[in-house]
C-alpha positions as CSV (number, residue, x, y, z in Angstrom):
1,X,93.6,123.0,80.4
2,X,97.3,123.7,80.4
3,X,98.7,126.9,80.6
4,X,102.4,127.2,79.8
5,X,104.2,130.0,81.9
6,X,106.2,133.1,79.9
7,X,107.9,135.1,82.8
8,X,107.7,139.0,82.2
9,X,107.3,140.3,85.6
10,X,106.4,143.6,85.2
11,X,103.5,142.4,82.9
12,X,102.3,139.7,85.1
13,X,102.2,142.4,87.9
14,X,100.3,144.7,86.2
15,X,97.6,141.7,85.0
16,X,97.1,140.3,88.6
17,X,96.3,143.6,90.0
18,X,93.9,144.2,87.1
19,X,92.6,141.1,87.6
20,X,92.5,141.4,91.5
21,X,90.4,145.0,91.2
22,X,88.1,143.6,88.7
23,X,87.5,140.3,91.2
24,X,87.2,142.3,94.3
25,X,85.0,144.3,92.4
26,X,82.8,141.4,91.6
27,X,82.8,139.8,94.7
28,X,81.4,143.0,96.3
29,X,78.5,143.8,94.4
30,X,75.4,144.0,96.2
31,X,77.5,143.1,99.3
32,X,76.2,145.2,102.1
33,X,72.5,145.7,100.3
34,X,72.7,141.9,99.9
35,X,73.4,140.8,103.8
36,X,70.4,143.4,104.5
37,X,68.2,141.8,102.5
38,X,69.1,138.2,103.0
39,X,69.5,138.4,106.9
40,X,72.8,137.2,108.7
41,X,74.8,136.4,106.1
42,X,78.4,135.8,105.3
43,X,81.1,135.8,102.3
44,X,84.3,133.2,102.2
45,X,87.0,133.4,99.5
46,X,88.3,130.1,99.4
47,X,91.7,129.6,97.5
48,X,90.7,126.0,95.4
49,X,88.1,126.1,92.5
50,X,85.7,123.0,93.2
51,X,84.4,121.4,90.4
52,X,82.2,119.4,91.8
53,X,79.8,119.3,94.4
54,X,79.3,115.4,95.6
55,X,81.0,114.2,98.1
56,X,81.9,110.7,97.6
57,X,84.0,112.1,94.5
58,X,85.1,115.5,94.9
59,X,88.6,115.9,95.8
60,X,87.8,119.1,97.3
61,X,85.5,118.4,99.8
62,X,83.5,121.8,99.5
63,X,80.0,119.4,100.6
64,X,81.3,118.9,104.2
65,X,83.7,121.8,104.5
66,X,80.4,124.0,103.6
67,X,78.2,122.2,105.7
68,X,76.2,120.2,103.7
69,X,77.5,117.1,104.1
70,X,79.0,115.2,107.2
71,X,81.3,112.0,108.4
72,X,80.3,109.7,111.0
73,X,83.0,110.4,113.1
74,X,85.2,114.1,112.9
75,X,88.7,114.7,114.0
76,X,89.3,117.1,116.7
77,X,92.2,120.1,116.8
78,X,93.9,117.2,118.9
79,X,93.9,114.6,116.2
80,X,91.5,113.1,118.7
81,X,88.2,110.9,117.2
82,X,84.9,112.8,118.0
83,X,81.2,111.0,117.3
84,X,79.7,112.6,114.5
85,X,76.6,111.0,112.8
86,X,77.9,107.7,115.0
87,X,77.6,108.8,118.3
88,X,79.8,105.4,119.3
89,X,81.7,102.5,118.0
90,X,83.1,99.4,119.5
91,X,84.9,96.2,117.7
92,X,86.2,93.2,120.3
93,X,88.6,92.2,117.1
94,X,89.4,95.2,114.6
95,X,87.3,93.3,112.1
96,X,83.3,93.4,113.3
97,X,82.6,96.5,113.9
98,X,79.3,97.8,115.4
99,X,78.6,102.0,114.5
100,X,75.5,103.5,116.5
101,X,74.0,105.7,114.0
102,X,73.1,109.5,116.0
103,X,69.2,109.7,117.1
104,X,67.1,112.7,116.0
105,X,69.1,113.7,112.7
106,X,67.4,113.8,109.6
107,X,68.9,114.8,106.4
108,X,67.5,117.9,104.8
109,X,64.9,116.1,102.5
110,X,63.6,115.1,106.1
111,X,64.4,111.5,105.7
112,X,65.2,110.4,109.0
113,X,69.2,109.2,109.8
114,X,68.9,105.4,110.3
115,X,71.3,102.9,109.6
116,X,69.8,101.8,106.3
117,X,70.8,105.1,105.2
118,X,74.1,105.2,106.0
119,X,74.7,101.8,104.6
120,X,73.3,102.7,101.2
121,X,75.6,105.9,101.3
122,X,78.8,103.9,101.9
123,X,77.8,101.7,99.6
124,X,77.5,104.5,96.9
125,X,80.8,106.1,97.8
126,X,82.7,102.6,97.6
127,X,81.2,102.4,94.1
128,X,81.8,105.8,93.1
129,X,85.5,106.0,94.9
130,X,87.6,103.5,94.2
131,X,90.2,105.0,97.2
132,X,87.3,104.4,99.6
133,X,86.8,101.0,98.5
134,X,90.0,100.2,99.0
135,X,90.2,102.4,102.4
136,X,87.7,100.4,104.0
137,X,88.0,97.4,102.7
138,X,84.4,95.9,103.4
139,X,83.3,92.5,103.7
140,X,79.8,93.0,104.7
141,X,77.2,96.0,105.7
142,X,74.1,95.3,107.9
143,X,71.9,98.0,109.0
144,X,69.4,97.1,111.7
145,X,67.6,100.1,113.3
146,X,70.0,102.8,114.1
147,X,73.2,100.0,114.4
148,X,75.5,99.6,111.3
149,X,77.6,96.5,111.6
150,X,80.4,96.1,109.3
151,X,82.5,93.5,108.8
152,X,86.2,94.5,107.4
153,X,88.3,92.0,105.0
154,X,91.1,91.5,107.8
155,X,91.3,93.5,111.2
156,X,91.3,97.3,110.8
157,X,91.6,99.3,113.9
158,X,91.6,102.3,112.1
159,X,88.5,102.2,110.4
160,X,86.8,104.5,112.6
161,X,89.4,107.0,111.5
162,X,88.8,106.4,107.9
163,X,85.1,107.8,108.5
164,X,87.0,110.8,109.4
165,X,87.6,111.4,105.7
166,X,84.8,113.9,103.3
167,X,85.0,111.2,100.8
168,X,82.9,108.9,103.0
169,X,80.7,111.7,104.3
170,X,76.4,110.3,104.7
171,X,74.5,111.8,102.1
172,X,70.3,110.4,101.7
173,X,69.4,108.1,98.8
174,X,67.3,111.1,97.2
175,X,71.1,112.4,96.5
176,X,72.9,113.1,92.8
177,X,76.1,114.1,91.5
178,X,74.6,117.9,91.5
179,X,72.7,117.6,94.6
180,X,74.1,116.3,97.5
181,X,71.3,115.6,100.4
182,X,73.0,115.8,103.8
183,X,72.9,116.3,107.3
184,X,74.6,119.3,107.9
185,X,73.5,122.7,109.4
186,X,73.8,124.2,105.8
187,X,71.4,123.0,102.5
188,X,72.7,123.8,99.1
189,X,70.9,126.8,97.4
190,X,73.2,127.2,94.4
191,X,76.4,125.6,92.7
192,X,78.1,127.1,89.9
193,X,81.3,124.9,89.1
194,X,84.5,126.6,89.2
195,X,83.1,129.4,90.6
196,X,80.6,129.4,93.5
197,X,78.5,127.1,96.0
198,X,75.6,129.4,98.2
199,X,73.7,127.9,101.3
200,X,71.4,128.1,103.3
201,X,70.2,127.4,107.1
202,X,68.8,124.0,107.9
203,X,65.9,124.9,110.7
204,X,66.4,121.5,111.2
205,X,70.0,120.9,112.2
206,X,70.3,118.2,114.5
207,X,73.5,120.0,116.3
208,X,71.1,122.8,117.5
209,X,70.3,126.4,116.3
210,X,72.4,127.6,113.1
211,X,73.6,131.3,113.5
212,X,73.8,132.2,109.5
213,X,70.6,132.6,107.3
214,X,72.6,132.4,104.6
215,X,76.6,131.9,103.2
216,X,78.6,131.9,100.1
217,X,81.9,130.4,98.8
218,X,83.5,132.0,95.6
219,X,86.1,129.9,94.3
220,X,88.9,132.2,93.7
221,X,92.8,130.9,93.3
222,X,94.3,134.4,92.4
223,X,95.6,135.2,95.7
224,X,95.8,139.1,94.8
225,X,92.0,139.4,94.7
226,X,91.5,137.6,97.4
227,X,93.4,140.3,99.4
228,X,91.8,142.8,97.6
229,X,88.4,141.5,98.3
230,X,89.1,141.3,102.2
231,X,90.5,144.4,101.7
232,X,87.8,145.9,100.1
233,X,85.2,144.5,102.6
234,X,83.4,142.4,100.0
235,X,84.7,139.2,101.6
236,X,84.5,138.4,105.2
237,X,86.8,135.5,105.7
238,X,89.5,134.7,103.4
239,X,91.2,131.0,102.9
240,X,95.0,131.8,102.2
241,X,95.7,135.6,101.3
242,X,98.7,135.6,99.5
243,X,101.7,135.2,101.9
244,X,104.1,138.1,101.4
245,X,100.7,140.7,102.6
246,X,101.2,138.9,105.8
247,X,102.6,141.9,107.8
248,X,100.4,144.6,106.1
249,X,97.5,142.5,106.7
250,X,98.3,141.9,110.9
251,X,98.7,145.9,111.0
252,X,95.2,146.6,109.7
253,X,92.8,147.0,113.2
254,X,89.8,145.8,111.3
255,X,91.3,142.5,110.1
256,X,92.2,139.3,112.3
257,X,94.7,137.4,110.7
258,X,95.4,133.5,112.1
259,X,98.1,131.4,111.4
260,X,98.7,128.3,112.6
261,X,100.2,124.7,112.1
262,X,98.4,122.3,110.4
263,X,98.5,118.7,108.6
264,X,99.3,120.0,105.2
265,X,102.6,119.3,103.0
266,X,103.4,120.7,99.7
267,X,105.7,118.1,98.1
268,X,107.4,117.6,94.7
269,X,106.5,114.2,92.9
270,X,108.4,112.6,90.5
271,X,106.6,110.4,86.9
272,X,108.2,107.1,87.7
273,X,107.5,106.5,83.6
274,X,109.8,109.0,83.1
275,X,113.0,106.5,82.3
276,X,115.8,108.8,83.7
277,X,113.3,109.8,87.5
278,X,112.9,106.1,88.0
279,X,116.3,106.2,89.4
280,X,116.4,106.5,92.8
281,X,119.9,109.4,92.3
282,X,117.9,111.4,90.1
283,X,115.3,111.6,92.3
284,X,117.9,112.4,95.0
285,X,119.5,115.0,92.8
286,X,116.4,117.1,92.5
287,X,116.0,116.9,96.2
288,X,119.4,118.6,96.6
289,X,118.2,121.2,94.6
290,X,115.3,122.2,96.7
291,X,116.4,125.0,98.9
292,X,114.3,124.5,101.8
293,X,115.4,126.6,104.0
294,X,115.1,129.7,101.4
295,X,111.5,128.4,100.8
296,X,110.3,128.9,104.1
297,X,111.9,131.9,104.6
298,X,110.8,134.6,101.5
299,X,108.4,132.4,99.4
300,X,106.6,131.0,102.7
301,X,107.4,134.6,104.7
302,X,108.1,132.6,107.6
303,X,104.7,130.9,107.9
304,X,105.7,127.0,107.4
305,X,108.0,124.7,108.4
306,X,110.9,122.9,106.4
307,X,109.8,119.6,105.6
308,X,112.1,116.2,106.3
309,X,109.5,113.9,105.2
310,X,105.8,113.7,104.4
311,X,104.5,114.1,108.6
312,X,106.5,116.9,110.8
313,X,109.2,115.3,112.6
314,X,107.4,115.3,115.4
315,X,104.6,113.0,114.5
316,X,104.7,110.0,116.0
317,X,104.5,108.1,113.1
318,X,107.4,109.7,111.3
319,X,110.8,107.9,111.0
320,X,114.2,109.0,111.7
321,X,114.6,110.7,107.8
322,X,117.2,111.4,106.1
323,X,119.1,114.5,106.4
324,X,118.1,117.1,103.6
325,X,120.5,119.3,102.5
326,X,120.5,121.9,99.6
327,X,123.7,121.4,97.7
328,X,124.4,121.6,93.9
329,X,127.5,119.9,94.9
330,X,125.7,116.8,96.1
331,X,123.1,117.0,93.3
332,X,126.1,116.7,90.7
333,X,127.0,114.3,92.7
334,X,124.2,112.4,92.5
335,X,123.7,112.8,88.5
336,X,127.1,111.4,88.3
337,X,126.2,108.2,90.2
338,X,123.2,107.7,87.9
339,X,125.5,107.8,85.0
340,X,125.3,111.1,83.7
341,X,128.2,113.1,82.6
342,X,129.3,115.9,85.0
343,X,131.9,118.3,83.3
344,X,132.2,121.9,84.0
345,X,129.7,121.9,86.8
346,X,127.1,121.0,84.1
347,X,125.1,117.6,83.7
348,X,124.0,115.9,80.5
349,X,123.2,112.8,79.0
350,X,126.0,111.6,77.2
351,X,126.3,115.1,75.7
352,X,123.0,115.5,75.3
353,X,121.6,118.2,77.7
354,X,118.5,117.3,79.9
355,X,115.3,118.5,80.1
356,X,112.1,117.9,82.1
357,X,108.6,119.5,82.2
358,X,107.6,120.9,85.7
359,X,103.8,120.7,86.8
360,X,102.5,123.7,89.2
361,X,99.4,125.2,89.8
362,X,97.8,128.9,91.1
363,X,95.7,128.2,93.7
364,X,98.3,127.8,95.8
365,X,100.2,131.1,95.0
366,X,103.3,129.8,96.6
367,X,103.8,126.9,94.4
368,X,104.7,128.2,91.0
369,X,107.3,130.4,93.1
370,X,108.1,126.9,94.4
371,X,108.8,125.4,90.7
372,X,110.4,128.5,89.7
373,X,113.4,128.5,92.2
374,X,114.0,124.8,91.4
375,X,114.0,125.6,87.7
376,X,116.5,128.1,88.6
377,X,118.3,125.3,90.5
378,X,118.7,123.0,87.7
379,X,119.4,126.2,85.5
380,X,122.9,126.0,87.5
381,X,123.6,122.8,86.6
382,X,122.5,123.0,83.1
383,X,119.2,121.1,83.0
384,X,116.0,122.7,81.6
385,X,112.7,122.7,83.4
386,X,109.7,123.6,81.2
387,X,107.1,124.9,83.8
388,X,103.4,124.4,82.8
389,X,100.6,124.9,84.6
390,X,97.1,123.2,85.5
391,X,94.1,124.9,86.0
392,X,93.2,122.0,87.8
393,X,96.0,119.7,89.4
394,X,94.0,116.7,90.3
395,X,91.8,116.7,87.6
396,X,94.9,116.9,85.0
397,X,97.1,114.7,87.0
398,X,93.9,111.9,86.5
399,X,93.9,112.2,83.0
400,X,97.5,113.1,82.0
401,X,100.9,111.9,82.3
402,X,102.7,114.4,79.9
403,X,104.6,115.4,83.0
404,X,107.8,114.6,84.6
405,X,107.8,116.7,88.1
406,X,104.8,118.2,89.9
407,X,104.5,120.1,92.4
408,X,101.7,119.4,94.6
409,X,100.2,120.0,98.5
410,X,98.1,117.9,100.7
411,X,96.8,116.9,104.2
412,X,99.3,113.9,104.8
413,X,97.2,112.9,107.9
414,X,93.3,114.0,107.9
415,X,92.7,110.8,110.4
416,X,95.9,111.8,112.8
417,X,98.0,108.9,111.8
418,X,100.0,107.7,108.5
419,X,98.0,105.0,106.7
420,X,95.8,107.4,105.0
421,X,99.0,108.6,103.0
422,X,101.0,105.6,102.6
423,X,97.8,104.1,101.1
424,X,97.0,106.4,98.6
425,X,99.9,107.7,98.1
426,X,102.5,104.6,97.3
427,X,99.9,101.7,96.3
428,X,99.2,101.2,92.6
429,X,95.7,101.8,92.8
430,X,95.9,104.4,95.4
431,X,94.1,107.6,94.7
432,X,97.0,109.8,95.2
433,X,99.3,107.7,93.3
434,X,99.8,110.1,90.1
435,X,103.6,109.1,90.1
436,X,103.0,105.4,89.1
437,X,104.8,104.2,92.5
438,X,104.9,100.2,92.1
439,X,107.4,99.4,94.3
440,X,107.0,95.5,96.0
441,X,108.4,95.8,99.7
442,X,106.9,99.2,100.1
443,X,103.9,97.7,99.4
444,X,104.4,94.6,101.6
445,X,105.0,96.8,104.3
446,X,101.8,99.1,103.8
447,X,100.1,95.6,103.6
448,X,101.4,94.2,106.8
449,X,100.2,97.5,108.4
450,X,96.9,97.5,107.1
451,X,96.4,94.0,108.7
452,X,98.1,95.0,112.2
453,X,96.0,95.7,115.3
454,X,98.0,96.7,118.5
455,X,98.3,100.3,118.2
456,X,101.9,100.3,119.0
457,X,102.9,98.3,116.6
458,X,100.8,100.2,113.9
459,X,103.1,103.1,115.2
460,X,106.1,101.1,114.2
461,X,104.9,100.0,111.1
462,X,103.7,102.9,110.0
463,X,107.4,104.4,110.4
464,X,109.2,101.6,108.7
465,X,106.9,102.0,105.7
466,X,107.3,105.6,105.6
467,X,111.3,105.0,106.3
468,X,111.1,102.5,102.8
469,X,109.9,105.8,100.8
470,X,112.1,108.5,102.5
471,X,115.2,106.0,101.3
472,X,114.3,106.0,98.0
473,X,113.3,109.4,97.4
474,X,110.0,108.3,96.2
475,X,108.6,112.3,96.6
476,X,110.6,115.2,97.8
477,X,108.6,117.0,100.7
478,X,109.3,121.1,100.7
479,X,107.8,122.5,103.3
480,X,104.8,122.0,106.0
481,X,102.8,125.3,105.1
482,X,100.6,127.3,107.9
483,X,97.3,127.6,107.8
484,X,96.5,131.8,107.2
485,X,92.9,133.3,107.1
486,X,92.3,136.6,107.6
487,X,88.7,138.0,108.6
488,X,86.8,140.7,109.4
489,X,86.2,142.6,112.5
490,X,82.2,141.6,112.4
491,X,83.1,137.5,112.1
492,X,82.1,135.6,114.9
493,X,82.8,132.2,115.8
494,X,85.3,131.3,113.4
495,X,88.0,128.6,114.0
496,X,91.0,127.8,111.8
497,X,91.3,124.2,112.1
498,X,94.0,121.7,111.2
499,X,92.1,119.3,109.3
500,X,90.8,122.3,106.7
501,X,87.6,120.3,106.9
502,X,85.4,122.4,108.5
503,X,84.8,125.7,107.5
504,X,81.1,126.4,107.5
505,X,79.7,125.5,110.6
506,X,76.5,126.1,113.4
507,X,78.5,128.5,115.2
508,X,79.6,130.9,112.3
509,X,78.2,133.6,113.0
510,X,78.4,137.7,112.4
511,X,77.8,140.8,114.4
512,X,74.1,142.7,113.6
């Protein structure tokens, strides 16, 4: 559904705080009685509604981030490959591939792990995911005993990083769409879409004893009751509380509040069918009129990073990018070398004033903010952005293209390195590719990647790829957001991590 935005502040204020009482409300009912009666159990408030509960599909990954489901291999806090289900892996060429499937796990049906299983899992994700098809790019799949040997389409040495992803996660062949069997230390008890997922302790686990009896996640993407809620003490942990309750938050002696660097990048994409954002100027117009430094400042409250590109600077991987600069000046500039006519600070077509339709969503509480200080931007110059918003972004994204700009936010690197992004992102069947990207030597160069070996040159053409995109202002990258929770005082074990993968784990745990 699409929800066009009317701006009446007062009104709006008075309606999220209604609506954040009535949530919190909600969310605590039964709370205390209900952690008595169910043993150790524990709350989340997590900001992104999940549709969908099967892991080869959903693009929220709530199986493994709850626990349910889980990867063959897991990134570390380091970026580092850990074993996961495959305990070790070892290739002589980048294109055989032998996987050593884990000993001793079973998945919660109490079918053993084996190799058998994991093939017919991958073999159901490629089917059901196009992006993980393409992502692995498999030849052949042989399961014998606990070893899986796969054989790759040309040399991959970044293939055990693509098991890194949720999309791929092992899941047994009793599995459905509604029911994902897995390995993790949690088994589904309840899914409600859009609203909650509740599990519950596998005796079993292979990783050793689980702490919680029982959790919950409520899907919640009104940032105000989530604050409420923690506030309240009917939540425990809370995914993203909404940015500007930072410092009242930190002062409160009951509450832990973390915030920390992560992977993520909110972004604004451009609808390359749109005849006047196919220019590369336009494209660079609007990213003059993204005031990044303003951003991160009072809409991020200090917690993120401006963003130069789609990695932090940093990153190995990233290029040298182009200097971004705010400047109305330079976006007038810009209009005028796309052929638009620039007269009295104001752009049009030929007379004809210009107008787009903007794409946010809520979940991410920052983003409309975001959209609404571009909007403001473009206001300056005379151009009119229409802001709409999706109640779900992917979803609508997949099935829409009534759009011109979007907002939009994503882990560029889940696997530590930049091939994850440049192939979904820019290839014309990539799953990330809502903006219709079909551009030849970008795609030459994502090819000759995807075909190189030697790590340092993967490093190299990784950059040059990303360098072809940052040129032609194929997105405009914001900011590089932090990652905030905020928890209670009786949460144990909890670790903020910078994949977002993991959030319901063995060692969760909370005090008696």
């Amino acid at each position: 559904m699409l929800k066009k935005i009317f701006l009446f502040p007062s009104l709006i204020l008075f309606l999220l705080l209604l609506a954040a009482c009535s949530d919190a409300k909600e969310a605590g009912t039964g709370g205390s009685e209900r952690v008595q009666a169910l043993g150790k159990s524990l709350r989340l408030l997590f900001n992104i509604q999940s549709h969908a509960i099967d892991p080869h599909t959903d693009t929220t990954y709530i199986a493994v981030r709850a626990g349910i489901a889980e990867t063959l291999v897991v990134i570390s806090d380091e970026l580092g490959l850990q074993p996961g289900l495959a305990d070790d892996w070892s290739s002589k060429d980048g294109r055989h591939w032998t996987f050593h499937i884990r000993e001793g796990a079973a998945f919660h049906d109490g079918q053993p792990l084996d190799a058998e299983a994991v093939k017919l899992s991958l073999l159901r994700a490629q089917e059901l995911n196009p992006a993980v098809r393409n992502t692995l790019s498999l030849r052949e799949i042989h399961a014998d005993g606990q070893l899986l040997k796969l054989v790759t389409e040309t040399p991959n040495l970044e293939l055990p990083s693509s098991f890194v992803h949720p999309n791929t996660a092992i899941v047994a062949p009793s599995s459905t769409d509604s029911n994902p069997v897995g390995t993790g230390p949690f088994k589904l008890a309840d899914f409600r879409s859009g609203s909650s997922l509740k599990v519950d302790r596998n005796t079993g686990y292979w990783g050793g004893p689980v702490k919680l009896e029982h959790a919950e996640i409520l899907f919640n993407s009104d940032a105000n009751a989530r604050l409420m809620a923690i506030k309240a003490g009917s939540a425990d942990i809370v995914f993203r509380p909404p940015l500007e309750s930072f410092a009242q938050l930190q002062s409160d002696p009951s509450l832990t509040v973390e915030s920390r660097s992560g992977l993520r990048t909110h972004l604004l994409m451009y609808n390359m069918r749109n005849r006047h954002l196919a220019q590369e100027q336009v494209r660079r117009a609007f990213d003059h009129l993204i005031d990044r430094e303003t951003i991160t400042k009072d809409i991020m409250a200090g917690q993120a990073t401006p963003a130069a590109g789609a990695f932090p600077a940093e990153a190995p991987f990233s290029p040298a990018y182009r200097p971004k600069a705010f400047s109305l000046d330079l976006a007038r500039e810009a209009f005028r070398e796309a052929g638009f006519t620039v007269g009295g600070g104001k752009v049009s077509d030929q007379g004809k004033p210009l107008s787009f339709r903007l794409l946010t969503y809520s979940s991410r509480a920052e983003l409309p903010l975001i959209a609404q200080l571009v909007q403001a931007h473009a206001g300056e110059l005379g151009i009119k952005l229409e802001i709409r918003q999706a109640e779900n972004m992917d979803e609508y994204l997949s099935a829409n293209d009534d759009w011109d700009l979007a907002t939009y936010s994503l882990v560029t690197a889940p696997r530590g390195e930049a091939s994850y992004f440049l192939n979904s992102g820019y290839l014309p069947e990539g799953a990330l590719n809502y903006s219709h990207i079909d551009h030849p030597g970008l795609q030459a160069a994502i090819g000759t990647l995807n075909e190189t070996v030697d790590a340092a040159e993967r490093l190299e053409r990784s950059r040059q790829a990303m360098a072809i995109a940052d040129s032609e202002t194929l997105n405009s990258f914001i900011v590089h957001p932090n990652i905030v929770v905020v928890y209670s005082g009786k949460v144990l074990g909890w670790k903020t991590t910078m994949s977002e993968y993991y959030l319901l784990t063995k060692d969760l745990d909370v005090a008696s």
